[in-house]
C-alpha positions as CSV (number, residue, x, y, z in Angstrom):
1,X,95.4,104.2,102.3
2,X,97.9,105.8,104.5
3,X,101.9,105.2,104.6
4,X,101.4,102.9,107.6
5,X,99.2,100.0,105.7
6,X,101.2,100.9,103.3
7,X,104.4,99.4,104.5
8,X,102.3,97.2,105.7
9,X,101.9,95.6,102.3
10,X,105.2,96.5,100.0
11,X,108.1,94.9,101.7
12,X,109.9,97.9,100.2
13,X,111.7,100.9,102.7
14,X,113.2,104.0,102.2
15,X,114.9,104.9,99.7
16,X,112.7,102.5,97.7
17,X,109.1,102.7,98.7
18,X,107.8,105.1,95.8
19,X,103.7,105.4,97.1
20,X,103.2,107.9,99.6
21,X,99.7,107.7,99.8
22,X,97.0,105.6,98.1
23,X,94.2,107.9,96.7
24,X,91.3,105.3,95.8
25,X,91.3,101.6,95.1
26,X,88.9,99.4,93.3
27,X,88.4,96.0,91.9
28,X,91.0,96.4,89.1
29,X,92.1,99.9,89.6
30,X,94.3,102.1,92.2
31,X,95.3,105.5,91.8
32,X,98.2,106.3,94.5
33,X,100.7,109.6,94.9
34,X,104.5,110.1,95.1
35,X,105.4,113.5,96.7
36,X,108.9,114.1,94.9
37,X,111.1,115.8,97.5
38,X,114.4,117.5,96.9
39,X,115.7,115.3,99.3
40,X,115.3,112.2,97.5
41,X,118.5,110.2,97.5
42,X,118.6,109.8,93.3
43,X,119.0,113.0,92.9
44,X,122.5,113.4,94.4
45,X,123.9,111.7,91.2
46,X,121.0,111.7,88.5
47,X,121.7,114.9,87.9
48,X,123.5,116.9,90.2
49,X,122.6,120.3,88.2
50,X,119.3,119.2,86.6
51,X,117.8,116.9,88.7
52,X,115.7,114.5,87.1
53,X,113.5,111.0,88.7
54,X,115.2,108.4,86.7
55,X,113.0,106.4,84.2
56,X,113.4,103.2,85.9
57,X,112.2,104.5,89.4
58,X,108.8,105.5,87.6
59,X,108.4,102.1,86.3
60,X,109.3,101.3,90.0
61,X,106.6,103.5,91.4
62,X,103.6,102.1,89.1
63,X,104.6,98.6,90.2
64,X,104.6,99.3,93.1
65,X,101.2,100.8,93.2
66,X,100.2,97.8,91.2
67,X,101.4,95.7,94.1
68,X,99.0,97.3,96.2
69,X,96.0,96.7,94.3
70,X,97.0,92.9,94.0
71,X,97.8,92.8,97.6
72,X,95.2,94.3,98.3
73,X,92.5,93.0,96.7
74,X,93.2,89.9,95.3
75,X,95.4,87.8,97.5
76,X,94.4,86.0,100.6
77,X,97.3,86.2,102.7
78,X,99.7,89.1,101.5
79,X,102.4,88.9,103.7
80,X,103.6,85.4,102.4
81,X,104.2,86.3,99.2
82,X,106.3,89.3,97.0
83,X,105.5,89.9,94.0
84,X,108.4,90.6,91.4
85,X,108.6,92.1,87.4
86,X,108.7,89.1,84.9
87,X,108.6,91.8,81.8
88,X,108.2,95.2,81.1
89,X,106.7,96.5,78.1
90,X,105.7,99.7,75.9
91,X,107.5,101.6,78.2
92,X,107.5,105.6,77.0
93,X,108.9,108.6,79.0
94,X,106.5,111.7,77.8
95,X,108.1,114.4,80.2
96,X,110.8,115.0,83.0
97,X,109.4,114.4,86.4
98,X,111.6,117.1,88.8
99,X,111.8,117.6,92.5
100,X,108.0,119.2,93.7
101,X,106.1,117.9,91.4
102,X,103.6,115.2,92.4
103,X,103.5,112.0,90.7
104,X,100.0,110.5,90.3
105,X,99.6,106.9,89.4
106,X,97.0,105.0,88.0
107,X,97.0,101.3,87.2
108,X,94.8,98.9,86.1
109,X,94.9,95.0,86.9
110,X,94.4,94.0,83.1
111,X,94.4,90.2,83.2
112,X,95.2,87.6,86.4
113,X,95.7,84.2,85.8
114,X,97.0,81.5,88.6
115,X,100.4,83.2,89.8
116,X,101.0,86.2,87.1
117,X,99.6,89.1,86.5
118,X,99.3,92.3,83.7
119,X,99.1,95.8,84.2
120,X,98.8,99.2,82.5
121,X,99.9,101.6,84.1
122,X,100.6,105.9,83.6
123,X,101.9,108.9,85.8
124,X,101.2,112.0,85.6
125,X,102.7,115.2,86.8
126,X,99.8,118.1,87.2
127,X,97.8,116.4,84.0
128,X,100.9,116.1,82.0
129,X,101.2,112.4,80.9
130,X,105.2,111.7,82.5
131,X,105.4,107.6,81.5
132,X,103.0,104.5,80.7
133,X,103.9,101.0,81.0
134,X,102.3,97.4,80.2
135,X,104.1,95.0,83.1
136,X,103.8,91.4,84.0
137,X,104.7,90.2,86.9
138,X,105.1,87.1,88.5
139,X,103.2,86.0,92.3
140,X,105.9,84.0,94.4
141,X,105.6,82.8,97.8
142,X,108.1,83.8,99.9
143,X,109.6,80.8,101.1
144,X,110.5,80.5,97.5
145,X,113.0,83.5,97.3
């Protein structure tokens, strides 16, 4: 999956959309990539002479990615609904993720049940495990926001 259906899916835009580039998809899996530039907004203030991919932007980018598979795969008309964090859980931060490396997702769709949903989620940076999550989150139709 390239940027353009993409974007087509996440409502997200620069400087928030975190998948570049969706590497395979299945059923209940998706392993996507996010190319970490230099240029990246963040790292004008997180930190200006080490810069480092906040923590909460990773969790950002395997949601997302989780998005996609749900979108996807698994709902029947995915541009009338968003789908937001309810919780976040077993979140752990193994290693730095700097500007170059390449992030590579994987998540899996763990259990779906009417309008939630649970994933487990890790990124890795060349092998090196970088963070793993367990997230629910919550299907909403849009003309419910």
């Amino acid at each position: 999956m390239h940027i353009n259906e993409i974007k087509s899916l996440l409502p997200h835009r620069y400087p928030f959309l975190l998948v570049d580039r969706v590497l395979e998809i299945g059923e209940k899996h998706i392993v996507a990539i996010k190319n970490v530039s230099a240029n990246e907004e963040f790292f004008n203030g997180h930190f200006p002479s080490a810069p480092v991919m906040p923590g909460v932007l990773l969790v950002e980018a395997l949601a997302q990615a989780g998005c996609l598979l749900t979108l996807k795969n698994h709902i029947e008309n995915p541009d009338e609904v968003i789908i937001v964090f309810s919780a976040i859980k077993n979140a752990r931060f193994r290693r730095p993720v700097v500007p170059g490396d390449q992030l590579l997702m994987e998540v899996e769709l763990a259990n779906a049940r009417r309008n939630f949903l649970t994933m487990k989620g890790k990124a890795t940076v060349e092998g090196d495990l970088a963070c793993e999550i367990e997230a629910t989150a919550a299907i909403v139709p849009k003309d419910k926001l």
